[in-house]
N, C-alpha and C positions, 0 to 999 in steps of 0.2 A: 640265568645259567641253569640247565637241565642238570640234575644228577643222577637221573635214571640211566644215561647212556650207557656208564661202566658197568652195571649190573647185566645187561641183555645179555652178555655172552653165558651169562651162566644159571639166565632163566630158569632151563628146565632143570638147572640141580639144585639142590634143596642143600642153604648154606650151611657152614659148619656149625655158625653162629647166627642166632634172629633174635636178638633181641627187641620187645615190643613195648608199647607202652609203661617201660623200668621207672617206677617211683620207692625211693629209699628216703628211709626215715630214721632220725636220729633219739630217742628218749634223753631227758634232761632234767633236772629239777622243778623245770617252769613245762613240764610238760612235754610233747612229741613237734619234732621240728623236722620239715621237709628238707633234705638237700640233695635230692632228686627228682627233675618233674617230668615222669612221661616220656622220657628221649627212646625213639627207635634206632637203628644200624644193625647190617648185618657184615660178619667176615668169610670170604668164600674161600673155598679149598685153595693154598696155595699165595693164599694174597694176605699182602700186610696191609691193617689198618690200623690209621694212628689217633687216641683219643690227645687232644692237647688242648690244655687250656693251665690255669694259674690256681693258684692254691684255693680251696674250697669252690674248683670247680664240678669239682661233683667224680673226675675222674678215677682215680682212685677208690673211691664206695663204691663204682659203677663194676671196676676190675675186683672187687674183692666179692662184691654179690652174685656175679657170675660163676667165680669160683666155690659160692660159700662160706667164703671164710670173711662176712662180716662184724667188726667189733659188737661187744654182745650187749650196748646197749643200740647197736643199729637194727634196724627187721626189714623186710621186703613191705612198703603199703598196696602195691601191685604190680602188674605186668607179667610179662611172659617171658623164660630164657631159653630159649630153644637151642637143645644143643645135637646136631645131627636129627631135626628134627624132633628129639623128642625135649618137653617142656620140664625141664629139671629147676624152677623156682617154687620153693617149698620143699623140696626134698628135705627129708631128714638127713641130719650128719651121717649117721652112719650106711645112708645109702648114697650119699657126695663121697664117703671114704672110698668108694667100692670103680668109682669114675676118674678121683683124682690122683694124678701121675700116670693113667693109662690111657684116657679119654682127652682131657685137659690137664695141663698143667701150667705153673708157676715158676718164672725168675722174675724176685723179689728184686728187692731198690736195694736194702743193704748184707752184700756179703761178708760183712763185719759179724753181722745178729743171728744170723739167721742159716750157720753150719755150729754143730755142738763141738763147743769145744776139749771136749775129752774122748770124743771120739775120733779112730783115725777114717781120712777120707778114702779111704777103698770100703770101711763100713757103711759108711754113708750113703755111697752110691751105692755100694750091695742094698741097702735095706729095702731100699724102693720094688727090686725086681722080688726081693724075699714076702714083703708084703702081699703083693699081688699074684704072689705062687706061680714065681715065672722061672727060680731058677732055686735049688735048695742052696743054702747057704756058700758051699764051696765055690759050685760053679758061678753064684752070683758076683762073689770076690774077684773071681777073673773076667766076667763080664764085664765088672766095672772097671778094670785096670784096663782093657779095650775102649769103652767108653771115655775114658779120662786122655788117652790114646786121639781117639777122635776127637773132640773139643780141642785137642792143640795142645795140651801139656809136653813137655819134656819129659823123658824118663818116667815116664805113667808108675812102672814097676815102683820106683822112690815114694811118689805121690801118692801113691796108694797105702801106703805105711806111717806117711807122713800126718799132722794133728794142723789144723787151722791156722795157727800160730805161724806154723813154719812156710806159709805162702804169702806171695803179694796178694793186693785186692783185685787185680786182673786175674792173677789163678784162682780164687777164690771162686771170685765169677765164673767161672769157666766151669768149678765144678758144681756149679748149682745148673749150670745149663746144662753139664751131662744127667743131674739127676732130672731135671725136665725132661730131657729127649728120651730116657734109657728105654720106656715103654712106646714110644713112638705115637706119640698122643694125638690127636686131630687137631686139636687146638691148644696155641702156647699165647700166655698170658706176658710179657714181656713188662714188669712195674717197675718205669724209671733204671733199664739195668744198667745204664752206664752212668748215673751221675754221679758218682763217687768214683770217676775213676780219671786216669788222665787222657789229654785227648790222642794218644797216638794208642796206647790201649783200648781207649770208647770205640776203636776205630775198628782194630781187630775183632773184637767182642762182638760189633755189631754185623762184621763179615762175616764172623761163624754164624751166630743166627740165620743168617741171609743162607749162608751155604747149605746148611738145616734144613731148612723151610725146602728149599729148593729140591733137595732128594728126599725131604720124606713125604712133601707133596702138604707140609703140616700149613694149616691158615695161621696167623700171628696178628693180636690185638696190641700191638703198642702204646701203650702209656707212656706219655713226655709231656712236660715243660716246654724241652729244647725247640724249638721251631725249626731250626739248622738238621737235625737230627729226624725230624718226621718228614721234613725236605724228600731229604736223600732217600731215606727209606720207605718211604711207604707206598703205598698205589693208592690208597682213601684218606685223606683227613674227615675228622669229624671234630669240630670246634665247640668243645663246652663251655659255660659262663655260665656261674651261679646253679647250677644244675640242669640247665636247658643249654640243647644244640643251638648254636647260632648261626649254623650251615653246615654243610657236608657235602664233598664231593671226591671227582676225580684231584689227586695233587697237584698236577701240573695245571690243571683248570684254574682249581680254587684258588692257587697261588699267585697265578698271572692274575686274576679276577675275581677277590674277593669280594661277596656282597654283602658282609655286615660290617658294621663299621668297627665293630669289637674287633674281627680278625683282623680286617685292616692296619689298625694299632697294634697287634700283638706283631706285622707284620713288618710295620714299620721301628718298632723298639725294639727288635731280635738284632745285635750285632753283627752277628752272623749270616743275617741276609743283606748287610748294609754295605758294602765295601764303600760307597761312594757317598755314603754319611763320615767318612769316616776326615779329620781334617787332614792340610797340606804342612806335617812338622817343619818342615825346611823353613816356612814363614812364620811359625806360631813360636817357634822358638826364639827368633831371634823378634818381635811383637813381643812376648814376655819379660825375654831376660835382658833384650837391650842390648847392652853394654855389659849388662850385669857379671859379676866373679860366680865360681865355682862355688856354691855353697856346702858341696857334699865330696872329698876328694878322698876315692879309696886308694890306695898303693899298696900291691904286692900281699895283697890279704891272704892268709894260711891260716886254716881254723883241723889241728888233729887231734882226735879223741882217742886214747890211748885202748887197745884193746886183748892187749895181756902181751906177754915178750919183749922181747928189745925194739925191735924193727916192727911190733905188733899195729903201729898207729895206723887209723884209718884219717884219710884228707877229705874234711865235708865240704872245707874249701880251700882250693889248690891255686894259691896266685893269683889273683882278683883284684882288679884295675880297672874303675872306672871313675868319671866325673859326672856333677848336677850341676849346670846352671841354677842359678835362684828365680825362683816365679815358673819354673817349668814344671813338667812331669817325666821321673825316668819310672821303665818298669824295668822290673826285674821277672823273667820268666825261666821257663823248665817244670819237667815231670818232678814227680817225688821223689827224693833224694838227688835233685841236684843239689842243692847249698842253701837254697832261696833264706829258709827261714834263720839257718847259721848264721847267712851275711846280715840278717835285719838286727836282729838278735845284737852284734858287734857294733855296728851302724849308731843304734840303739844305745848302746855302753851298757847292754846285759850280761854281756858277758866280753873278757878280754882274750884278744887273739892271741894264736903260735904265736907269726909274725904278719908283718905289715904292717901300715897302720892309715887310722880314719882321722881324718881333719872336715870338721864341723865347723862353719863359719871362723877358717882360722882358729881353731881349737883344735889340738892333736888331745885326743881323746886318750893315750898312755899318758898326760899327766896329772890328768883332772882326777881329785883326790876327797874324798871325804864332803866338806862341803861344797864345795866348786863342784864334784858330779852332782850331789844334790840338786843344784842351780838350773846344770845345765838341762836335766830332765823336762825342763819346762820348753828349752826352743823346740826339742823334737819329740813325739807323741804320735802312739799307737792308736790305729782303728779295727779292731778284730775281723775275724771271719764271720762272727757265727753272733749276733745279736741277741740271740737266746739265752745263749753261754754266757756272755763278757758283761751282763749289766744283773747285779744284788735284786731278785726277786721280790727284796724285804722290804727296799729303802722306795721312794718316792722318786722321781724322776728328778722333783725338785734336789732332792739330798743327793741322789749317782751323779748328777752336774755341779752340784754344790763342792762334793769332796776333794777335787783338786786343789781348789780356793782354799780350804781348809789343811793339809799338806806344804802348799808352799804361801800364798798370799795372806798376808796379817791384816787382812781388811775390817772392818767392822759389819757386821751380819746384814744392815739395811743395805750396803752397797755390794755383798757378795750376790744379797739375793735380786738384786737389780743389775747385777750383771749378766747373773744365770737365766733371768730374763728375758734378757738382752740376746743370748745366744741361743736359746730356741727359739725365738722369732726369727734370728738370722739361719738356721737351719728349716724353715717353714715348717715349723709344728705350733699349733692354737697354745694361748695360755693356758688351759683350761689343762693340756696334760699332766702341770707340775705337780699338781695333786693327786697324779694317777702313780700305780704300780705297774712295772713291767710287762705282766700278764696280760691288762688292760690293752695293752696296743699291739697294731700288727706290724710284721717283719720289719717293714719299711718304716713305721714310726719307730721303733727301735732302736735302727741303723744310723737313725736322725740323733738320737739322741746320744750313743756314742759318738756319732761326730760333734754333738756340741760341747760333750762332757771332755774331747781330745780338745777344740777348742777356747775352751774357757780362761784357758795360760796366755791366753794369746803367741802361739809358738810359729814359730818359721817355717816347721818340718812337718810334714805330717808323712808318716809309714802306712800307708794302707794295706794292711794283711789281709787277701782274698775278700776284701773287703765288703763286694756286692756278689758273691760266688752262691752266696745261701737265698738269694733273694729271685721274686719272680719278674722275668725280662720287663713288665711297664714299671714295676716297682723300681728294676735295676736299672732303669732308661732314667728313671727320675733322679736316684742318688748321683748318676755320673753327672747329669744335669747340676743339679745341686755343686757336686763338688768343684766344680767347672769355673759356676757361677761367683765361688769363694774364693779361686785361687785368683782371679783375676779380681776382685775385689779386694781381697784381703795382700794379695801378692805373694801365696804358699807356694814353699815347693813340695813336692809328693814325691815320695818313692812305693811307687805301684806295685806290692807284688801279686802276681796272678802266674796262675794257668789256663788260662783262657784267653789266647790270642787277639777273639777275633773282639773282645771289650779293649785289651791293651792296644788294638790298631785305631781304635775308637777315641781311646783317653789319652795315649802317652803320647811324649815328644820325641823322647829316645829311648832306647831298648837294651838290654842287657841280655844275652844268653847263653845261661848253662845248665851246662852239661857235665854229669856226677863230680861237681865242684869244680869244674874248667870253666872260663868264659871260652864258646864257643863264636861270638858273637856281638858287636854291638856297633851304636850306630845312629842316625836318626832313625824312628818308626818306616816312615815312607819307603826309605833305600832296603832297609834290611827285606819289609815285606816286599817290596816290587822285585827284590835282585838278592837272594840269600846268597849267602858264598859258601854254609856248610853244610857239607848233607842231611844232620840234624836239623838244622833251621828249614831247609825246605821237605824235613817231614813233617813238621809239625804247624806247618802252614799248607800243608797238601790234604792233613789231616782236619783240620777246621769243616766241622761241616756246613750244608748250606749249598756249595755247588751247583746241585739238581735246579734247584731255586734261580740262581744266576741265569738258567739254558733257558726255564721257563720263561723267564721277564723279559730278557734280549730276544728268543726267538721270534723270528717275523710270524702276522699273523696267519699266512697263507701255508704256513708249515705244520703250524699249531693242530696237536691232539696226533 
């Protein structure tokens, strides 16, 4: 496959971006370590191109080198960054200062980090145009209440008075893209800006950019993971591994007709492009459960937090009614502050509800007391989000899997530690990590070992909280594989929870969904996604990205390009 074709139309203009033989270096204690070798691509006025590949692909160094702002034990070993034609690698900082936010600019991955929090955001966005002695302070203030206007905020006037704190991660976003756009820069640097957010927001967010781009005529280098998400938006892929391209082209080409085997696989593990990976619940359900009872039986759940006055309480969960067969997977889905993490939480017996109540293999959880909860903690067991966070940095992988055993099982130390054995191997990770520390392993050997350290009780239940949401798509192809492998060996049921639809059409059996503590929703996987019945459920399955991808694959090839 040619990929010179998409360039000819803009031969004779000189890109926004050229980058040329980019080599970036890392300094270390053992010395300077490459993790960038050599990779060319250019972005032309107006066009999105998307860098995508998986963690120490090199993406990310490659967006921050451009801009300059490489961590300061990284350096440039060579190449060329061509920006509007002229070669700005090696610039000093303070002549990168004099370019960025007017020339090029930045929306970061976390709008969490990366607005001050003691500052209000009409400052904020003022500062940029103050900097660049575009507007003296006054006028810049209202500049920026115009700008926070445009991006899509509400009541801009409020926003602009308002401090970090007091927005979602969507508006957050939004105002780091106004401070991107306020100088109307050539080139926007777009790092990961929706993955912290939800998908019917990722959606919006990615539409303003779009809309941006389009009237200020600005070129957009996207950084992603998401492969669903470079789909849709981009006109270039460029696929990195390990610090080298492993192709690059037109989107719709590359996608239909990947030539390295890397993309291939990233192509085939992406949930999001797989509808038709995804199994038939209607028969896997009843292949699991059989015959099988209700393992998980919610009724009439009310979870309210009391927030000052009489009538003050807020409902995180408003009446919540579902069932688990045993040997199955239900998920539970929704944006932020639907319920999700309330209901697990309760599910759990971490906390007791208003009203309602949870029955657990025949167990109504309002009577289990003292030691009987103790007990029961063992059938049902959490899997976190975030592998980083949830496993003791200090202790040995052998002792994080060892410690349940030590809490509930009075075993004797030769057979605890031949247990724990026993379940990393059944999680596929080497012996050889028990002796390892956290640090030592990546994402995915992590992830593994929180699930071994969940199952070492040998429990019925397992809760998986966002459980592969931090992980990269081959990584996360593998855990769902894995978990797959166990329920049907083991005979676990899962309560799924996620934000990410297009894993849950992938993993679950049936589905749960709400909406700000309503079930909106539920049902087998299959029915709800082929046939939603509320108009939340089919936004947030209109919202899944990927699409673009589907027209590519299906189209005949006598249409194609």
């Amino acid at each position: 496959m040619s990929h010179k074709t998409s360039d000819k139309t803009n031969e004779s203009a000189v890109p926004v971006l050229d980058v040329s033989g980019l080599k970036i270096a890392y300094r270390d204690r053992s010395g300077s370590r490459t993790a960038v070798h050599g990779i060319d691509f250019t972005v032309n006025a107006g066009e999105v191109v998307a860098l995508v590949g998986e963690s120490g692909s090199g993406k990310s160094s490659t967006a921050q080198a451009i801009i300059g702002l490489l961590p300061q034990n990284g350096h440039l070993e060579g190449g060329r960054i061509r920006l509007n034609g002229q070669d700005i690698a090696g610039w000093p900082q303070k002549r990168l200062d004099a370019i960025r936010g007017s020339v090029i600019s930045l929306v970061p991955q976390d709008p969490g980090n990366s607005l001050n929090p003691v500052r209000t955001i009409g400052e904020q966005v003022a500062e940029v145009l103050v900097i660049h002695r575009r507007a003296p302070r006054v006028a810049a203030y209202l500049q920026a209440i115009e700008l926070l206007d445009r991006v899509g905020l509400s009541h801009p006037e409020l926003r602009a008075r308002q401090y970090p704190h007091e927005l979602s991660g969507g508006m957050r976003q939004r105002v780091l893209i106004a401070i991107a756009i306020a100088l109307k820069p050539s080139l926007i640097i777009a790092d990961e800006p929706t993955s912290a957010l939800d998908v019917t927001v990722q959606r919006h967010i990615l539409d303003l950019i779009d809309d941006l781009r389009r009237e200020y005529g600005a070129a957009v280098l996207l950084v992603t993971h998401d492969l669903g998400v470079a789909a849709d938006r981009s006109d270039r892929l460029v696929v990195l591994q390990n610090g080298r391209i492993q192709e690059q082209g037109p989107t719709a080409e590359l996608l239909k007709n990947p030539q390295s085997a890397y993309t291939r696989r990233l192509l085939a593990d992406a949930p999001s492009l797989n509808v038709a990976q995804s199994h038939s619940p209607a028969n896997s359900v009843e292949a699991k459960a059989g015959r099988g009872d209700d393992i998980v039986v919610v009724e009439g759940l009310v979870q309210e937090f009391g927030i000052g006055g009489k009538d003050g309480g807020l409902k995180a969960v408003d009446d919540l009614s579902f069932r688990v067969k045993c040997g199955t997977t239900h998920a539970i889905v929704g944006e932020s502050g639907s319920g999700k993490t309330t209901t697990i939480r309760i599910v759990s017996a971490f906390q007791r509800p208003t009203a309602g109540r949870v029955i657990i293999d025949g167990l109504d959880l309002a009577s289990l007391r003292g030691e009987t909860l103790r007990l029961f903690r063992k059938k049902i067991q959490l899997v976190y989000q975030n592998p980083f966070g949830s496993l003791d940095p200090r202790q040995t992988i052998s002792a994080i899997v060892e410690e349940p055993l030590l809490n509930f099982d009075p075993l004797p130390r030769a057979q605890r530690l031949e247990k724990v054995a026993a379940v990393i191997e059944k999680v596929g990770l080497p012996a050889d990590v028990l002796q390892r520390r956290p640090h030592a392993l990546s994402g995915g050997q992590r992830q593994r070992v929180a699930i071994a350290r969940a199952l070492v009780l040998d429990p019925q239940i397992l809760v998986l909280d966002e459980a592969v949401s931090a992980l990269d798509v081959t990584v996360q192809a593998q855990i769902l594989s894995l978990l797959d492998g166990l329920q049907r060996e083991l005979g676990l049921t899962y309560l799924f929870v996620s934000h990410d639809l297009a894993v849950v059409r992938q993993i679950a059996d049936t589905v749960s969904v709400l909406h700000n503590g309503k079930l909106v929703e539920d049902g087998l996987v299959e029915e709800v996604f082929g046939n939603p019945r509320s108009d939340y459920t089919r936004e947030l399955i209109e919202a899944i990205p990927g699409k673009k991808y589907s027209i590519a694959l299906h189209q005949p090839q006598s249409n194609a390009g």
